[in-house]
Backbone as numpy.savetxt, mean C-alpha at the origin, in Angstrom:
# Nx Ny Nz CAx CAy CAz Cx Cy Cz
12.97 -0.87 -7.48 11.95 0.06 -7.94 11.90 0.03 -9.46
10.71 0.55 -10.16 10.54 0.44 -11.42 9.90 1.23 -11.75
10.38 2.22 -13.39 10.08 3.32 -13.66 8.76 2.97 -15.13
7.48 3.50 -14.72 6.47 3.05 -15.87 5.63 4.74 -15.98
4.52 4.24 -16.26 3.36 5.74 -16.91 2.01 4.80 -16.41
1.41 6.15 -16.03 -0.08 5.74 -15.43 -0.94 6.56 -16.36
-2.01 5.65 -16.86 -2.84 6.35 -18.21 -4.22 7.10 -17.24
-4.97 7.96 -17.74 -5.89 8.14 -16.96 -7.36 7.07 -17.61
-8.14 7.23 -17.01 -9.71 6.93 -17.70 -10.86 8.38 -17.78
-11.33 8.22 -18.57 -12.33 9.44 -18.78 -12.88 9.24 -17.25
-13.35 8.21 -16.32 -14.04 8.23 -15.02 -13.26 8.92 -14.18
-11.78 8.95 -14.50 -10.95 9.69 -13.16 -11.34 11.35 -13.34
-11.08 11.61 -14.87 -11.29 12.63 -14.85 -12.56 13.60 -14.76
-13.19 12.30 -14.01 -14.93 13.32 -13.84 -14.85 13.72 -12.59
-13.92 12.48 -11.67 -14.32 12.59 -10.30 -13.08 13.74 -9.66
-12.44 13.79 -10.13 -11.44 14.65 -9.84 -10.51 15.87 -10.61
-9.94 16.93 -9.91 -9.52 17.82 -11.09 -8.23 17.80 -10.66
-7.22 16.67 -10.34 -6.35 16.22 -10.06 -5.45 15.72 -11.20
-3.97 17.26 -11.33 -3.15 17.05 -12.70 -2.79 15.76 -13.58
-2.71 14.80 -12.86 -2.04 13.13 -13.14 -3.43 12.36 -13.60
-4.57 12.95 -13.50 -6.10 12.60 -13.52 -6.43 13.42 -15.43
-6.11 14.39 -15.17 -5.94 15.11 -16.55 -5.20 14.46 -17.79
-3.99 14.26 -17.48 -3.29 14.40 -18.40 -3.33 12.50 -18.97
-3.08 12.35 -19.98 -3.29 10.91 -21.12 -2.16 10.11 -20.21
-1.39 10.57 -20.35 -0.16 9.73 -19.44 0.89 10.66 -18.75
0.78 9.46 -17.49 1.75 10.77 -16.17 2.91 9.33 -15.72
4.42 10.06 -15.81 5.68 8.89 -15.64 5.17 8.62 -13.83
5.45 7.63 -13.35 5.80 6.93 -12.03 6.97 6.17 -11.40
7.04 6.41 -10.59 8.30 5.13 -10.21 7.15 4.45 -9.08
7.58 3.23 -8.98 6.82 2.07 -8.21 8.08 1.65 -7.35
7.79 1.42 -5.96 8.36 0.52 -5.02 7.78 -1.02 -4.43
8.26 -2.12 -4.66 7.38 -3.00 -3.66 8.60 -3.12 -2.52
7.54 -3.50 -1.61 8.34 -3.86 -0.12 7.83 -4.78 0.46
8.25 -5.61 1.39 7.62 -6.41 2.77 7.42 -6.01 3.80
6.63 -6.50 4.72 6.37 -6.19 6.22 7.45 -6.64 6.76
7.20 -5.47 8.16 8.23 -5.49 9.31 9.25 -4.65 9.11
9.20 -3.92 8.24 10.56 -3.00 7.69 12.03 -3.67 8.03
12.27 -4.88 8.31 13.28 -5.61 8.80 13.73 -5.42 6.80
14.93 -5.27 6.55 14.99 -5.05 5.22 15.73 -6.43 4.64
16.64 -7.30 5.73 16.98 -8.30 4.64 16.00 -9.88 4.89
14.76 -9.88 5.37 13.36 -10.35 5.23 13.65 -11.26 4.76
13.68 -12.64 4.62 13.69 -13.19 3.26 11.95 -13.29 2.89
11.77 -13.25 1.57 10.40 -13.81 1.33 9.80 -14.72 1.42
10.52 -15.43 1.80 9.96 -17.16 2.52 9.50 -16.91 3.68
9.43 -15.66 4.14 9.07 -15.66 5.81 7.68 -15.24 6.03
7.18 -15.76 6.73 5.31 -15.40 6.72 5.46 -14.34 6.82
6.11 -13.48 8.42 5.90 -12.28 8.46 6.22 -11.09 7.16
6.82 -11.41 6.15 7.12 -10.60 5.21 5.34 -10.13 4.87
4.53 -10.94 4.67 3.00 -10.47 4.17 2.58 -9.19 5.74
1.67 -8.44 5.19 1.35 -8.17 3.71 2.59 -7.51 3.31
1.98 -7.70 1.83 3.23 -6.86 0.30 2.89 -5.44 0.55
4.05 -4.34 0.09 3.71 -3.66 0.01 3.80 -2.72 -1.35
3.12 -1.65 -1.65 3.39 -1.28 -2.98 3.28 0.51 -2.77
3.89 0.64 -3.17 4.18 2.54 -3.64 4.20 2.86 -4.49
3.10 4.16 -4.90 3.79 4.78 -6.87 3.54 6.35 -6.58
4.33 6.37 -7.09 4.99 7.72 -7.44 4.65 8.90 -8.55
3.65 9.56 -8.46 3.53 10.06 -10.03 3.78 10.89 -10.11
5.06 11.31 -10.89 6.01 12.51 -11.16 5.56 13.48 -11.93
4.93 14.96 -11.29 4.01 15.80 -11.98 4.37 16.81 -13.00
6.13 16.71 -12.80 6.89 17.57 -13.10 8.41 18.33 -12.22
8.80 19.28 -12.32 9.98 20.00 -11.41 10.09 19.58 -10.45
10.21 18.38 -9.62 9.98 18.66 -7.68 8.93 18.74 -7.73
7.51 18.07 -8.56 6.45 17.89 -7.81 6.01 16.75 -8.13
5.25 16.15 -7.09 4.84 14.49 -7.01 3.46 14.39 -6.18
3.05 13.37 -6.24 2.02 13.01 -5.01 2.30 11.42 -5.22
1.93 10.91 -4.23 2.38 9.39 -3.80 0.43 8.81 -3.55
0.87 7.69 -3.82 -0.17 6.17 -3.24 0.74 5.50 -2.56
-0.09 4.71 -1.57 0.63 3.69 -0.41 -0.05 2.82 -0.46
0.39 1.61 -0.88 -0.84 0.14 -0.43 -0.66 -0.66 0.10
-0.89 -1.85 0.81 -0.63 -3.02 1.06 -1.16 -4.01 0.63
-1.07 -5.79 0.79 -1.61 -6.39 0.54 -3.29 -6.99 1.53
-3.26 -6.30 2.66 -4.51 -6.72 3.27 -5.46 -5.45 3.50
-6.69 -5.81 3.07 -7.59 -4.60 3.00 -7.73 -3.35 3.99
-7.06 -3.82 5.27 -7.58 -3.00 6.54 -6.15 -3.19 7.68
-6.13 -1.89 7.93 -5.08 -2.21 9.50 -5.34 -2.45 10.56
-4.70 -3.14 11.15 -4.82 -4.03 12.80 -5.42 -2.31 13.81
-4.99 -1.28 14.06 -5.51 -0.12 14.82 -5.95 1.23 14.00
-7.24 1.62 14.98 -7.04 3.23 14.32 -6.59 4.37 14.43
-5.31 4.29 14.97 -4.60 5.43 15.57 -3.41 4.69 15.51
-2.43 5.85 16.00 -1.07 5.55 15.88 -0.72 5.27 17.15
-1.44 5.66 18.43 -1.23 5.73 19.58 -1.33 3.69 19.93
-2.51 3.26 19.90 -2.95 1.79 19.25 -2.09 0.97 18.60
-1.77 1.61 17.43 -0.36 0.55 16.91 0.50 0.38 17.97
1.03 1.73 18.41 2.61 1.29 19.32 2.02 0.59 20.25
1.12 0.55 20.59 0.66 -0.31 22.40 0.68 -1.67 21.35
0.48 -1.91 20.08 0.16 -3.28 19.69 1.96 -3.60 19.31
2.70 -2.64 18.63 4.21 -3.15 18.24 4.75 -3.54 19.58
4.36 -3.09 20.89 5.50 -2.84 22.28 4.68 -4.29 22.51
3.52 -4.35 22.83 3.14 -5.95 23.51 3.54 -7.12 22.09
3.84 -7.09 21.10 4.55 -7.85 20.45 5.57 -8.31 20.63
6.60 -6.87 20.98 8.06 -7.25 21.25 8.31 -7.43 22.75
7.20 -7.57 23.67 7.08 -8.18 24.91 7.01 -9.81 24.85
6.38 -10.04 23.81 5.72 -11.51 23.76 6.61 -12.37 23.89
8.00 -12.60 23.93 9.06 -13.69 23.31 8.66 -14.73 24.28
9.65 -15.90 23.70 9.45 -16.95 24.27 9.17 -17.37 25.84
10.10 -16.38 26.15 9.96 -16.94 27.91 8.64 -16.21 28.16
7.98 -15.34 27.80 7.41 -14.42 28.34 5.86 -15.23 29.36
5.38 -14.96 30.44 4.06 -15.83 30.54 2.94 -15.13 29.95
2.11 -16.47 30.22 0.49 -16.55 29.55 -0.39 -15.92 30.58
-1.27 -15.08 30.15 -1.05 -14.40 28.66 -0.07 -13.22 28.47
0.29 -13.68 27.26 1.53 -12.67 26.99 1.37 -11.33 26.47
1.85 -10.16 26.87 1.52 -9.07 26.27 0.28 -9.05 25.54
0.95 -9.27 24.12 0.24 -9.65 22.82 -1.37 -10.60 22.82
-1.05 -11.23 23.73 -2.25 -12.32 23.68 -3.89 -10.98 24.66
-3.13 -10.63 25.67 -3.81 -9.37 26.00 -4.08 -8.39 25.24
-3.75 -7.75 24.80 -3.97 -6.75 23.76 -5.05 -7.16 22.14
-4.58 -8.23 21.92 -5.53 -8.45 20.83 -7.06 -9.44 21.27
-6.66 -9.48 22.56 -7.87 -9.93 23.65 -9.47 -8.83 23.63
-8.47 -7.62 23.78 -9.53 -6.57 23.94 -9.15 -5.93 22.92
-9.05 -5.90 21.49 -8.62 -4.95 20.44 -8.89 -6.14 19.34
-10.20 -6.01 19.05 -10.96 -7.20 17.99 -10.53 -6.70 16.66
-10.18 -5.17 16.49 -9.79 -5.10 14.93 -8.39 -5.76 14.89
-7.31 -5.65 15.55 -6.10 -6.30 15.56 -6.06 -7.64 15.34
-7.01 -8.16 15.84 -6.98 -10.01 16.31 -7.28 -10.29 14.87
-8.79 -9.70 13.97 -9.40 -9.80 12.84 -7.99 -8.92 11.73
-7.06 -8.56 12.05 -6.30 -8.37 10.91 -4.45 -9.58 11.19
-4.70 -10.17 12.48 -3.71 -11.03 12.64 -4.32 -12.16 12.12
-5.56 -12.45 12.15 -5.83 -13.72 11.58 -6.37 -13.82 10.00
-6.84 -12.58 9.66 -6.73 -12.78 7.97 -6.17 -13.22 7.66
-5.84 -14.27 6.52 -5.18 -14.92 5.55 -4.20 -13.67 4.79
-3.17 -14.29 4.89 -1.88 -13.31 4.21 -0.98 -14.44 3.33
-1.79 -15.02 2.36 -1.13 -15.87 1.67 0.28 -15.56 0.94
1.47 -15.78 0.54 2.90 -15.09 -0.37 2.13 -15.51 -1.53
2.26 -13.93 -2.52 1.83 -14.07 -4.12 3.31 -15.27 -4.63
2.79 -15.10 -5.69 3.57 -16.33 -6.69 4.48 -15.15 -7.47
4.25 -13.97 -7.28 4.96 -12.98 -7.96 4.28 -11.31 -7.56
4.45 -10.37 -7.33 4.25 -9.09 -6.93 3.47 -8.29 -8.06
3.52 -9.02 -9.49 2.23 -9.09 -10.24 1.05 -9.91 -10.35
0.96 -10.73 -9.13 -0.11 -11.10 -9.23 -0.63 -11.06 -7.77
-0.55 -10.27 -7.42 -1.17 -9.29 -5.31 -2.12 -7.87 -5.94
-3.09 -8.60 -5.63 -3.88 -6.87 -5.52 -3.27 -5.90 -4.28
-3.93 -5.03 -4.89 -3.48 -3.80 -3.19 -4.34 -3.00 -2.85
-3.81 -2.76 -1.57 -5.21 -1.81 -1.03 -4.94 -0.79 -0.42
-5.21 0.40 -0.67 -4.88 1.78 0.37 -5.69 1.98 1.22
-5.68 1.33 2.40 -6.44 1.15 3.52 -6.81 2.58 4.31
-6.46 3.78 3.89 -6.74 5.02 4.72 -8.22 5.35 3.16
-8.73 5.99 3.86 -10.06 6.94 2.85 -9.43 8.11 2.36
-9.31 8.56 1.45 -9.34 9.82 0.97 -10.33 10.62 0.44
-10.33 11.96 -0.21 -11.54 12.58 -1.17 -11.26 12.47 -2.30
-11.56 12.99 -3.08 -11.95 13.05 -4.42 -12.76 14.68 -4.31
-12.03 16.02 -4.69 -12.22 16.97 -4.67 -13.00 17.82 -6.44
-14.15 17.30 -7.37 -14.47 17.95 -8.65 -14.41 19.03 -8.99
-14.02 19.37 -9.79 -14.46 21.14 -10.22 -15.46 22.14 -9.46
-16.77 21.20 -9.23 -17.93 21.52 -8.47 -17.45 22.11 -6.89
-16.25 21.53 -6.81 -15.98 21.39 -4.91 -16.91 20.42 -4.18
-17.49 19.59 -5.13 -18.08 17.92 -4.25 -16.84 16.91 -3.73
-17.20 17.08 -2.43 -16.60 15.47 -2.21 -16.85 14.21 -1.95
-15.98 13.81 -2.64 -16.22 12.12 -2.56 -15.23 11.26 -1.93
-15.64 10.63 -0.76 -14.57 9.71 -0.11 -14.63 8.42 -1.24
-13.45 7.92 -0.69 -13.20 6.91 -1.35 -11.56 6.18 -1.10
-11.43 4.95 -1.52 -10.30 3.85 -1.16 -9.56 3.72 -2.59
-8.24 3.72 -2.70 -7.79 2.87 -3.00 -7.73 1.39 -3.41
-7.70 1.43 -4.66 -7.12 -0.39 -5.04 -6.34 -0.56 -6.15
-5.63 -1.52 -5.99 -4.77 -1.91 -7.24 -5.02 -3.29 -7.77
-5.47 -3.72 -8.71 -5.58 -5.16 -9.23 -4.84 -5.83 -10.35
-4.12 -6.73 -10.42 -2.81 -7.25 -11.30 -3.96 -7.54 -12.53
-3.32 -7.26 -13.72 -4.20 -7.67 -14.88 -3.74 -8.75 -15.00
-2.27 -9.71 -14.48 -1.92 -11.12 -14.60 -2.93 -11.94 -13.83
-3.53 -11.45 -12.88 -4.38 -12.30 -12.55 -3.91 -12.61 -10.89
-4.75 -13.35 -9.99 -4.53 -13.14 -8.20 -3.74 -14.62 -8.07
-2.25 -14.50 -7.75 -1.51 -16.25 -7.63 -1.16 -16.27 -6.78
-1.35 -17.01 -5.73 -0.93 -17.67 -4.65 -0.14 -19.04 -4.57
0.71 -18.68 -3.43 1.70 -19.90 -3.25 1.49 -20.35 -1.74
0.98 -21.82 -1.82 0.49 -22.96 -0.83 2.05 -22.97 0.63
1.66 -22.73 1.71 2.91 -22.94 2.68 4.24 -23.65 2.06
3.55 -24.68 1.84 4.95 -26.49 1.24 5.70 -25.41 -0.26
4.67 -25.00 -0.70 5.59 -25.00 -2.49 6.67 -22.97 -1.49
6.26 -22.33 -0.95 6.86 -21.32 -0.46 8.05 -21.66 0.01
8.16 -22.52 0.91 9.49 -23.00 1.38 10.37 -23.47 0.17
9.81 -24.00 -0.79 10.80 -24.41 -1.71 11.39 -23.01 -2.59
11.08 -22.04 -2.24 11.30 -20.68 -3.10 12.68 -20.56 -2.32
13.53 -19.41 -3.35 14.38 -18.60 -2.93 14.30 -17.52 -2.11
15.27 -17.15 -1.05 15.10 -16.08 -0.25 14.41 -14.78 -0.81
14.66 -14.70 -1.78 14.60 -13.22 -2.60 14.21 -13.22 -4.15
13.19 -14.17 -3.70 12.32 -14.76 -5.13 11.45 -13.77 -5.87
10.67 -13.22 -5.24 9.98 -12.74 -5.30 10.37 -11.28 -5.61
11.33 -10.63 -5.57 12.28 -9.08 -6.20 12.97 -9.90 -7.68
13.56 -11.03 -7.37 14.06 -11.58 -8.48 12.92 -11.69 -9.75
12.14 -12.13 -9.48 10.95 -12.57 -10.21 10.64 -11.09 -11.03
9.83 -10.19 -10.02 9.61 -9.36 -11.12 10.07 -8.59 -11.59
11.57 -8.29 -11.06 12.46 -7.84 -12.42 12.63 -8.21 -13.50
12.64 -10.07 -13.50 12.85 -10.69 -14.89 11.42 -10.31 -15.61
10.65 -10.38 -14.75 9.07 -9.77 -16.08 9.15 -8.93 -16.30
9.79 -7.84 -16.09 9.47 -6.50 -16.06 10.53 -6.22 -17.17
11.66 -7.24 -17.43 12.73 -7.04 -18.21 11.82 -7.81 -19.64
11.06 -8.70 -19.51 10.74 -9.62 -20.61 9.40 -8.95 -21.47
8.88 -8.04 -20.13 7.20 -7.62 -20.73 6.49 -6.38 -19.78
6.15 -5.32 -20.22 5.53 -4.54 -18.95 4.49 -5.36 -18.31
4.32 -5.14 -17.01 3.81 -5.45 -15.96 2.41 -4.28 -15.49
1.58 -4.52 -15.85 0.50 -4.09 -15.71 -0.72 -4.04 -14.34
-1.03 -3.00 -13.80 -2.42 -3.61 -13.08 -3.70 -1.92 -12.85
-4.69 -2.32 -13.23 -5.92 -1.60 -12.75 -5.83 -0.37 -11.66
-5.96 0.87 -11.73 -6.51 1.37 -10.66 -7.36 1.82 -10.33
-8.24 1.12 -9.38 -9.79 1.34 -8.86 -9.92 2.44 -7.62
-11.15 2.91 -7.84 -11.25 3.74 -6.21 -12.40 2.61 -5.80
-12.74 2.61 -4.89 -14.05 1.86 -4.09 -14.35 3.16 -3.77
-15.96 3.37 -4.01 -16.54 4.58 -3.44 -17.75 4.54 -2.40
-17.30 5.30 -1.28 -18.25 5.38 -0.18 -19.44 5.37 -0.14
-20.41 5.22 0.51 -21.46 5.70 0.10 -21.77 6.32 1.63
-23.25 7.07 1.72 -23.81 7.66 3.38 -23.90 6.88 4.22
-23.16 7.36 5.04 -23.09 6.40 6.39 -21.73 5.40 6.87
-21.19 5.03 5.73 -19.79 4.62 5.68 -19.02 5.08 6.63
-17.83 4.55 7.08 -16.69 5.04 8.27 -15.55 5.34 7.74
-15.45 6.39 7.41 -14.40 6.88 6.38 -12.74 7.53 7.38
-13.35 7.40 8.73 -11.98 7.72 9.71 -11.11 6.51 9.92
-11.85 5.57 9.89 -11.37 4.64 10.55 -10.74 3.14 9.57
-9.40 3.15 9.51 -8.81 2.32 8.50 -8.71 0.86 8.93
-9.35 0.19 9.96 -9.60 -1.11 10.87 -11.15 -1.51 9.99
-11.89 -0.32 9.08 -13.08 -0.98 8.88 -13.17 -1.21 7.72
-13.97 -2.10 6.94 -13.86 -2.90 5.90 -14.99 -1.93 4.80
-15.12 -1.11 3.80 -16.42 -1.02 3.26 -16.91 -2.16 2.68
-18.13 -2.57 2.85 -18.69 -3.91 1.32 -18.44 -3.82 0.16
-18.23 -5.33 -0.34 -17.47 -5.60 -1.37 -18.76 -4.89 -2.32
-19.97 -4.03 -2.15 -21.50 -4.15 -2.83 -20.99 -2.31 -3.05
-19.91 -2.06 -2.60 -19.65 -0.31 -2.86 -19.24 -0.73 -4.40
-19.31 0.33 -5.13 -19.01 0.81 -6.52 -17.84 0.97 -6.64
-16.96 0.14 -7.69 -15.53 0.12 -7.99 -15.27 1.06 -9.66
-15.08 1.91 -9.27 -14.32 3.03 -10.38 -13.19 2.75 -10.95
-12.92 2.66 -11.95 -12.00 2.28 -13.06 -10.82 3.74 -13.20
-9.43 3.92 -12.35 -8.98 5.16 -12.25 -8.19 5.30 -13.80
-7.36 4.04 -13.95 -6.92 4.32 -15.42 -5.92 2.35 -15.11
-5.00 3.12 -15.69 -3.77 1.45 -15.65 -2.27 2.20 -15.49
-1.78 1.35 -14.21 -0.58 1.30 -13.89 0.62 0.40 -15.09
1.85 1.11 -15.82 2.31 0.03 -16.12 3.79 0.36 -16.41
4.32 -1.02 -15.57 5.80 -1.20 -15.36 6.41 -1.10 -16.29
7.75 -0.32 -16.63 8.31 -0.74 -17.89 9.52 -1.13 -18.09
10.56 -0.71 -16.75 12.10 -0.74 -16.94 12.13 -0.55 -14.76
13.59 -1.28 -14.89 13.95 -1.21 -13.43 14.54 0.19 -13.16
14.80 0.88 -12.06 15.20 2.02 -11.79 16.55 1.89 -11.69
17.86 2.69 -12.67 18.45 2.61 -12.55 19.19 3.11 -10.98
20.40 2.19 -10.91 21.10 2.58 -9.39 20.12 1.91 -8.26
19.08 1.31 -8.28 18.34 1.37 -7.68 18.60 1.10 -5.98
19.65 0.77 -5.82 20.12 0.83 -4.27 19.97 2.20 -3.25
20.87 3.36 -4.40 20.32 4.87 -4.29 19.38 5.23 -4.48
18.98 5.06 -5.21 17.55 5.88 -5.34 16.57 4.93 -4.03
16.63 4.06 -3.52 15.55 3.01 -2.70 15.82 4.05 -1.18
16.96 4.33 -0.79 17.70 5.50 0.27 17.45 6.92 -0.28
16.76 7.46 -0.68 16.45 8.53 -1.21 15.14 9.07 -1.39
14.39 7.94 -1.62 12.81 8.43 -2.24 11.84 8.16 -0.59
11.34 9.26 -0.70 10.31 8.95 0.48 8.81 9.13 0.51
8.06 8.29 0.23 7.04 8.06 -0.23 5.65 9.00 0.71
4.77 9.19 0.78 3.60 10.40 1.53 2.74 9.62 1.34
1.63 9.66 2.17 0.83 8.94 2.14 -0.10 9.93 2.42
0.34 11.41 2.40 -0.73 12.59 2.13 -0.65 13.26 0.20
-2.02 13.11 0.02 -2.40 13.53 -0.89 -1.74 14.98 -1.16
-0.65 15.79 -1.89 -0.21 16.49 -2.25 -0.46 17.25 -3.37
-1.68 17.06 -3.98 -2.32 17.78 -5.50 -3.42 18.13 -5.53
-4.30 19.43 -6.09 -5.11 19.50 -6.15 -5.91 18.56 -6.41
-7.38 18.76 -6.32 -8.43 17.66 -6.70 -8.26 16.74 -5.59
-7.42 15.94 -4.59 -7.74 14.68 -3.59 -6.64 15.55 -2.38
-7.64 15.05 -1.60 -7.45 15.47 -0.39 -7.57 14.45 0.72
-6.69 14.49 2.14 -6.82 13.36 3.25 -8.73 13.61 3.86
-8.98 12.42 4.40 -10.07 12.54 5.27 -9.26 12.82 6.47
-10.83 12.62 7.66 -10.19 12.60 8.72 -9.74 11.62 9.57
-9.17 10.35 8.89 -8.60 9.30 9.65 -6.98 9.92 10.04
-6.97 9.41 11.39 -6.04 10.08 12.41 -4.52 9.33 11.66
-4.50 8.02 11.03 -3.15 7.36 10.71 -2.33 8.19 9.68
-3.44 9.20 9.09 -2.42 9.68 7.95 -1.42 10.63 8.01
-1.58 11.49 9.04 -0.76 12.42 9.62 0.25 11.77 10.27
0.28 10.50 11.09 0.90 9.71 11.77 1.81 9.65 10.78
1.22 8.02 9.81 2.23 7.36 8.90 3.05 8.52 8.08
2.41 9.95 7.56 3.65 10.70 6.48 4.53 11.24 8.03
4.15 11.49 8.80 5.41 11.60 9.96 6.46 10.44 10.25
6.35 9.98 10.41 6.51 8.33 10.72 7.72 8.00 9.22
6.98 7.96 8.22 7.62 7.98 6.69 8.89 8.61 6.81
8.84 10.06 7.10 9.36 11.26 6.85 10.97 10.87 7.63
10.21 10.45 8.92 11.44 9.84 9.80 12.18 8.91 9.40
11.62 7.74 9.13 11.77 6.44 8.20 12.90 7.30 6.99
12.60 7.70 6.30 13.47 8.27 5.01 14.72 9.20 5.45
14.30 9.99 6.28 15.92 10.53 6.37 16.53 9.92 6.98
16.21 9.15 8.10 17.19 7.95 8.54 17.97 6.77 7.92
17.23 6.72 6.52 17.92 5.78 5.37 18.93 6.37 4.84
18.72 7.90 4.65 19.56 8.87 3.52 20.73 9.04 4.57
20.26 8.94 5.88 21.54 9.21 6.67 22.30 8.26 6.85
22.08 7.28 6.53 22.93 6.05 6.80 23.74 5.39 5.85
């Protein structure tokens, strides 16, 4: 994890009356992670994609609100009920299993799953250069009491690098944590934060659907890395990230995953602290 400051932009502070939106600069801690929550992953492994990214913006005493992103725009189900029928026919699928296997059924009749197993999940060349995406909708609550749905994004100001299957295998297990500590030790590490904003008619429940790339991208302010978190073994068993909006000004929609995943989280985290 890595401890930086998130600046605002005069645009955040129109759309929202959200404290960390106010103020010139608010401290963060950042997590990246891999898929599968399997934790010693190596990064050479396909399934590690998508990346994942967490920040933290520390409001003050014991108060925070969290972002959650990943590296692919949209999730395989829209419910939590959906995922587990998709994790259980996965871990049905093994080798012996026959055709069609669990899995091969399920993403048979579940076209958002199939369309997020077959997206391209290329390994970045470094965890500064992966955009991200907070695939649930949120609001955007103004002074006025207007709301505005809207997404999540994160974009590397290093720029989008990808690494080809052949040159990945030649990487180290744990290249990719290695990597951007040494940048982060040599130079802050920087990236964009955008909202994508809804417009009428949009599907703002449902985190399987894509808005067009033709929605309006809002400039929230800049994320930027500055130093590794000390201890960081403890503190990684300790911090538990929400993926519910906790501050005035932004608020959850009504997509059903978000109540799920901060439950889900909640579990996830004290089971680390307990161990």
């Amino acid at each position: 994890m890595f401890n930086g400051t998130f600046t605002a932009t005069a645009a955040a502070k129109s759309l929202s009356t959200a404290p960390h939106f106010n103020n010139p600069t608010t401290p963060i801690t950042v997590r990246f992670s891999s898929s599968t929550g399997i934790p010693q992953i190596p990064d050479t492994d396909p399934n590690a994609d998508p990346r994942g990214l967490a920040v933290r913006f520390n409001l003050g005493d014991r108060v925070h609100t969290d972002l959650i992103t990943h590296s692919t725009p949209f999730f395989p189900t829209r419910t939590g009920g959906e995922f587990l029928e998709f994790l259980q026919a996965l871990a049905s699928s093994g080798p012996g299993a026959p055709s069609p296997t669990p899995i091969e059924a399920f993403l048979g009749s579940h076209h958002a799953a199939l369309a997020h197993v077959q997206a391209p999940k290329p390994a970045p060349v470094s965890f500064a250069t992966e955009p991200y995406f907070g695939v649930t909708a949120l609001k955007f609550i103004n002074a006025e009491g207007k709301a505005t749905h809207f997404r999540f994004r994160i974009t590397p100001d290093a720029g989008v690098a990808t690494l080809e299957a052949a040159a990945l295998k030649e990487r180290d297990p744990n290249f990719l944590y290695e990597e951007i500590s040494k940048r982060v030790a040599e130079a802050p590490v920087t990236y964009k934060l955008l909202a994508q904003i809804a417009e009428e008619g949009d599907v703002v429940d449902d985190a399987t659907v894509q808005w067009p790339e033709t929605r309006q991208l809002v400039e929230l302010g800049t994320i930027k890395l500055e130093t590794a978190v000390q201890d960081n073994d403890t503190e990684q068993k300790r911090i538990i990230y929400d993926p519910i909006p906790r501050v005035q000004g932004i608020e959850p929609s009504d997509d059903p995953l978000l109540e799920l995943r901060a439950a889900v989280y909640l579990i996830s985290g004290r089971a680390r602290r307990a161990a």
